[in-house]
C-alpha positions as CSV (number, residue, x, y, z in Angstrom):
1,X,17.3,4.4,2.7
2,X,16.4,0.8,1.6
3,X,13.3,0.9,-1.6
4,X,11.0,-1.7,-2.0
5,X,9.1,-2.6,-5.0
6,X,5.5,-1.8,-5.2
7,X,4.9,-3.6,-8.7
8,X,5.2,-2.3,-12.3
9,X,8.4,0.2,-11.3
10,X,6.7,1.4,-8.1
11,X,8.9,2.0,-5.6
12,X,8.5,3.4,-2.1
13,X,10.9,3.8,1.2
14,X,10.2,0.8,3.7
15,X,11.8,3.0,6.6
16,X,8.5,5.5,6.2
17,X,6.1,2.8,5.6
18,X,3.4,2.5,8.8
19,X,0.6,0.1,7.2
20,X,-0.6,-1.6,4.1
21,X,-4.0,-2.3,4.0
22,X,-6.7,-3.8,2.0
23,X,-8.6,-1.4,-0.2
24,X,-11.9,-3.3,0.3
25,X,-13.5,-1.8,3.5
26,X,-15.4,1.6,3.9
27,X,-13.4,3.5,6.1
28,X,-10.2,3.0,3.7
29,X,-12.5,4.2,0.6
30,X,-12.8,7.6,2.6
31,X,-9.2,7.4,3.4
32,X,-8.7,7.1,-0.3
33,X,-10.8,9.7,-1.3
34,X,-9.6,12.8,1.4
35,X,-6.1,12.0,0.5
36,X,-7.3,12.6,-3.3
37,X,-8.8,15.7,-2.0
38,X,-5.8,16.8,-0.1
39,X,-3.7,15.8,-3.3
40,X,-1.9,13.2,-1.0
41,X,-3.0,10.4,-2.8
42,X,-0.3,8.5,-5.4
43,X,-1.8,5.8,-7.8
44,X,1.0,3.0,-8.5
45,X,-1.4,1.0,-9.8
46,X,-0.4,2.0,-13.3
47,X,-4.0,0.9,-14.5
48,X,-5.2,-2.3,-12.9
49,X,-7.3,-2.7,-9.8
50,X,-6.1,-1.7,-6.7
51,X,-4.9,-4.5,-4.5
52,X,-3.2,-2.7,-1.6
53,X,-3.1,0.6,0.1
54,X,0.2,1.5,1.8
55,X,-0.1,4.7,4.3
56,X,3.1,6.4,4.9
57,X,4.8,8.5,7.7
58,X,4.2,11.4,5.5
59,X,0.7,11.2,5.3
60,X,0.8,9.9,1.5
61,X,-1.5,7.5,0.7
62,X,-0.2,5.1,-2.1
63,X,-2.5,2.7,-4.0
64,X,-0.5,-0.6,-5.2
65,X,-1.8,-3.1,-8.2
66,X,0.1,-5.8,-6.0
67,X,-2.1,-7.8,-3.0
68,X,-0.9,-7.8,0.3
69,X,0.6,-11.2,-0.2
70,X,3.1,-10.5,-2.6
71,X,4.1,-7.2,-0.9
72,X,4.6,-8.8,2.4
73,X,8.1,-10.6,1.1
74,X,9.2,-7.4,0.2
75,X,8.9,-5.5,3.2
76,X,10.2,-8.8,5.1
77,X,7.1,-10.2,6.4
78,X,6.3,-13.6,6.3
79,X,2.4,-13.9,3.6
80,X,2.1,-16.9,6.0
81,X,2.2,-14.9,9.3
82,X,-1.0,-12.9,7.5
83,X,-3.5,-15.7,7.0
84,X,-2.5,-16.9,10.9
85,X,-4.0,-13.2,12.2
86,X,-7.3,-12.6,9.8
């Protein structure tokens, strides 16, 4: 099982990773907020803003201090590959 750094100690299994998102847009606010309500929500952000949203195979919803463009490396993505698809 390979772990990847989410920032500030977070770390989180890449094998059960399905998507990391951006926090900004409505429906991922309500994603947020019935995972809170579910108590499937985990807040890596250890105080600072959220930057990223990862959704795992397990239904967990994980919110990461770190933007997309620094996790990407990490998970073996290329940032520059990103800013070709938005």
């Amino acid at each position: 099982m390979e772990l990847v750094s989410i920032g500030f100690g977070g770390l989180v299994a890449a094998q059960r990773l399905i998507a990391v998102v951006s926090p900004d847009s409505a429906p991922v606010k309500r994603l947020i907020a019935e995972a809170r309500d579910r108590s499937m929500l985990i807040d890596a952000t250890y105080g600072r803003k959220t930057a990223a949203v990862l959704l795992m195979d397990s239904d967990h919803v994980i919110l990461s201090g770190l933007p997309l463009e620094k996790l990407a490396p990490r998970f073996g993505m290329d940032p520059a590959a990103l800013e070709e698809e938005a």
